[in-house]
N, C-alpha and C positions, 0 to 999 in steps of 0.2 A: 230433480236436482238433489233432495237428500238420497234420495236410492245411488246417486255416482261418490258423495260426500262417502256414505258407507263402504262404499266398494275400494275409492280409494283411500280411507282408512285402514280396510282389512287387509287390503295389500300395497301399505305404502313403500318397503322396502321393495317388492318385486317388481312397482311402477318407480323407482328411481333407479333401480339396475339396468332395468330396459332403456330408460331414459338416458344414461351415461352411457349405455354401448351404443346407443345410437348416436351419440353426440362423437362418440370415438370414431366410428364407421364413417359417419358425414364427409370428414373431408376427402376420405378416399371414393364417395359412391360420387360425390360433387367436386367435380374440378376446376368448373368457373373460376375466376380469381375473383369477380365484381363481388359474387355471392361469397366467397370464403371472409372478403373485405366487409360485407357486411354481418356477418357470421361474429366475426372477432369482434365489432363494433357494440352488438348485442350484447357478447360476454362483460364487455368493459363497464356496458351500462350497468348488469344483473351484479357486480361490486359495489358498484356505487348504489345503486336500489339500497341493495343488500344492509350496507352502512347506514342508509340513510335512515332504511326503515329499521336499524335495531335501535335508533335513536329516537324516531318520532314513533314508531309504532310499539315497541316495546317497551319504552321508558316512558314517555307520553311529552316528549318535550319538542315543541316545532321547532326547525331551526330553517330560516331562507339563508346560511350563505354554507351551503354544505360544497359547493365547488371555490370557495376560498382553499379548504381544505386539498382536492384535485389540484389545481393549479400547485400547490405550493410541494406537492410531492413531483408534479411534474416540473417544473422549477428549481428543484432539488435533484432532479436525476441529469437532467440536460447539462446544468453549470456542473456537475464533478463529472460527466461522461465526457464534456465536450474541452473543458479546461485541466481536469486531473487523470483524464485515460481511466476514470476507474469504470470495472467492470457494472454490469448489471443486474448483476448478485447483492453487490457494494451500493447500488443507487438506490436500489429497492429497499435495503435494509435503513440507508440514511432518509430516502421520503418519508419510510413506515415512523420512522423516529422523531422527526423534522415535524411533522404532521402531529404527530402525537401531541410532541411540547407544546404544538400551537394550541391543539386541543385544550391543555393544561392551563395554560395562559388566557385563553377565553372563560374557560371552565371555572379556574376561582372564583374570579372575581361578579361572573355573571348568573351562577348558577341557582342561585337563592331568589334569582326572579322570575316571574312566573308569566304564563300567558302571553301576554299581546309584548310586555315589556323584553322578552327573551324572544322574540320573534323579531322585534326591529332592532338589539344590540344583535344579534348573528346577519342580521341584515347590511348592517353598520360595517360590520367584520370586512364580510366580503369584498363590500365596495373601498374599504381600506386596503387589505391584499392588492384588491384590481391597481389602485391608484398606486402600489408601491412597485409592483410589477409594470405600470408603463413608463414610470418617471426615472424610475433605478437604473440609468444608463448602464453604467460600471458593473453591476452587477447583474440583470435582464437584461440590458440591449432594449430597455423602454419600449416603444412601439412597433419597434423592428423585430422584436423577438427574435431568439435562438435559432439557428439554422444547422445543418449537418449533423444533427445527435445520430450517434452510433447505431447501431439495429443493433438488436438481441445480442447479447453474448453471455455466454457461461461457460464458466472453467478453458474458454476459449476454442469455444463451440459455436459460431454467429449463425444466427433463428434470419434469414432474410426472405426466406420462401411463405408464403401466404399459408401453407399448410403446418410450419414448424410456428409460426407465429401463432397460428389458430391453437396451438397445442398446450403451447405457453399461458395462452388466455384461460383454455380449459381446466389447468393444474391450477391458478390461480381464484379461479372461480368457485373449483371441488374443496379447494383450502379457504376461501370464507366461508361456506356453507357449513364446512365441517366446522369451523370456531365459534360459527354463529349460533348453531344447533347444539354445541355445546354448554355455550354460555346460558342459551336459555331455557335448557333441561337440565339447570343443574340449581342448587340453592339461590346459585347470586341469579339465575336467571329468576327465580319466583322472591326475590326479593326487589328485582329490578321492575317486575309486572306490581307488587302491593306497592311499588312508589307510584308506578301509572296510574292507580286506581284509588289510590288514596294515601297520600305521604304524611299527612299528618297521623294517619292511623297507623301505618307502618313504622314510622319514628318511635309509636306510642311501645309498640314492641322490639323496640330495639336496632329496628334497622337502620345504621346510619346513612340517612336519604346524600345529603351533602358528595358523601367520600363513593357513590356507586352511580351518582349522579355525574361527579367529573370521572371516573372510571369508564365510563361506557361511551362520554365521549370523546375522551383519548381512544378507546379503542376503533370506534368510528371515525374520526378522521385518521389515523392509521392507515385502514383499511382504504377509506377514498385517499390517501399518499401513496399508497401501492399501485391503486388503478393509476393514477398518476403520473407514476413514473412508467410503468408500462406502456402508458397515452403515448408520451415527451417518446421514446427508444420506439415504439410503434410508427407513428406518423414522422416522427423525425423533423419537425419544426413546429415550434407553439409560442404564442402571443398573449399577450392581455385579453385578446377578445373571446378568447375559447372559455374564460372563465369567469364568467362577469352575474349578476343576480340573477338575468334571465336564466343560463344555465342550472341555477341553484331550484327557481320555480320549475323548472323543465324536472329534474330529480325527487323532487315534492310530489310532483304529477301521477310520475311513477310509482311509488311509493304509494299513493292514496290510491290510484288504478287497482294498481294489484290486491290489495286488502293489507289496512296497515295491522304491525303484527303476526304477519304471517311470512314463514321464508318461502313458499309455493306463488303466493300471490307477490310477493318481490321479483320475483323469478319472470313469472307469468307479465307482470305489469310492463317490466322491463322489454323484454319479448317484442310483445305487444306493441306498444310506443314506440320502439326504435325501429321494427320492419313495417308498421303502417307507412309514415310518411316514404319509406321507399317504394315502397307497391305505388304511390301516387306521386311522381317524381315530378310530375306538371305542378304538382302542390302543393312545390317545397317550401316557396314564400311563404307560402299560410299555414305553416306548421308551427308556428303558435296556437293563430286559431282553430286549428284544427285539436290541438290540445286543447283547448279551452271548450270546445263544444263539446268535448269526450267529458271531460272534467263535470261540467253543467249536469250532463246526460245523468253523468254517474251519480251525483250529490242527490240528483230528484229520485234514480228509481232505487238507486243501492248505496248508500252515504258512505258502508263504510269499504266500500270495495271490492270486488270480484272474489275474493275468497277472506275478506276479513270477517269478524268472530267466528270463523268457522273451524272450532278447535279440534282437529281431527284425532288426537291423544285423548279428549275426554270422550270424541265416539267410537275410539276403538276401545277405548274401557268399557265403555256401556256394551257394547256388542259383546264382550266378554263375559261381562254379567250377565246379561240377556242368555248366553249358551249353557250359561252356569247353572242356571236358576232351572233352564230346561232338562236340563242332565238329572237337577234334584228332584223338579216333577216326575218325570221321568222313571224313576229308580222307584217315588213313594206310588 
């Protein structure tokens, strides 16, 4: 296992090249619609991962209502696509925004609590969202939820085909990845890993824990209002029940699968968890439990996930030094 760690270290750009022209090639070498439909389903999840875990794996803070955030970017794209004709250029940018504030809004006032206490107020959250989303005639359509949301359009270009959708999904996907790997290769990323790991010591040097604490998760619920709204112009009707706690533990799951911390094991976890239960479509009911057994499995033999600590920037430094040191031998 560490001889693959290494390997995909040494060549992690030339396994994510490969990886992305294979993802481009997919929908043309596969033409199914069931598979391209599960295909995009995947991507949608590996956003959500993604968000999820720059928040619980990165910053170190649980949060169970990370699909209040979902919901309410897709809730926001449905009422101005389906009531104001606006495009899905326009829906997208008002979830990412819509989502943010909410972020903002949770984020003040809850953020200076810690542990079990900040795990049942975003818990809280959620189940608020759900309750305002079924009761909001006037504005949701309550239990009935939205119906007829627009398919994809841009600059007045409409995505209705499974392959133009899937494409949609993949640009959206290559664009968290990229802000995510950003963020957390960059200062505020190792300022936002010494809050993880110790905020009081990080405080002690400066870091304001507060102001990168509600920063990250504005940007994470953002990120889940895009998936979001993408869901809502995707599936083209959505309700209260698409977005309720369960779905938030279902996100958490992933998240912890893959290795928290890690944008591979986000990816990966995602993957993973959303095409299992389709391989076993007799098994759908119990795709909870079947989460939960995975979840168990994992906590006993690998707690922190299929590729979490496994920092593959500190072994591909080592291997650099490792070649170094032999060069110097080498030479004396």
């Amino acid at each position: 296992m560490n001889r693959l760690f290494e390997f995909c270290a040494r060549n992690g750009w030339k396994i994510t090249a490969v990886v992305l022209a294979a993802m481009i090639v997919f929908p043309f070498v596969v033409t199914s619609s069931y598979v391209l439909r599960i295909a995009i389903t995947v991507l949608m999840y590996i956003m959500l991962s993604l968000s999820l875990n720059l928040l619980v794996g990165h910053l170190g803070l649980m949060s169970m209502g990370h699909a209040a955030f979902w919901g309410i970017g897709a809730y926001t794209a449905a009422i101005l696509s389906t009531r104001f004709n606006v495009s899905s250029l326009g829906t997208f940018l008002a979830a990412m925004v819509i989502a943010g504030v909410f972020g903002m809004i949770l984020g003040l006032p809850v953020l200076k609590l810690k542990g079990y206490y900040l795990t049942v107020v975003t818990l809280g959250f959620c189940e608020i969202i759900r309750l305002v989303e079924l009761n909001s005639m006037n504005l949701t359509n309550g239990p009935l939820g939205i119906s007829r949301i627009p398919s994809l359009n841009f600059f007045g270009v409409v995505f209705k085909s499974s392959r133009s959708v899937y494409f949609v999904a993949l640009a959206l996907v290559v664009l968290t990845v990229v802000v995510i790997y950003r963020i957390v290769n960059s200062r505020i990323g190792l300022a936002i890993m010494s809050i993880r790991d110790d905020d009081i010591a990080a405080s002690s040097i400066g870091v304001n824990v507060f102001v990168y604490k509600v920063m990250v998760f504005i940007i994470s619920g953002m990120i889940a209002g895009l998936a979001g709204a993408f869901y809502a112009h995707y599936i083209s009707y959505i309700d209260p029940s698409g977005f309720t706690t369960g779905q938030s533990m279902d996100l958490v799951i992933l998240a912890i699968f893959g290795g928290l911390g890690s944008i591979p094991g986000a990816i990966l976890g995602a993957a993973v968890l959303t095409i299992l239960p389709e391989t076993m479509r007799a098994l759908m009911e119990y795709r909870s439990l079947i989460y939960g057994i995975v979840i168990v499995i994992m906590m006993m033999v690998k707690p922190d996930g299929i590729l979490g600590k496994v920092n593959f920037k500190y072994i591909r430094q080592r291997q650099q030094m490792e070649k170094a040191s032999g060069k110097e031998g080498a030479q004396a």
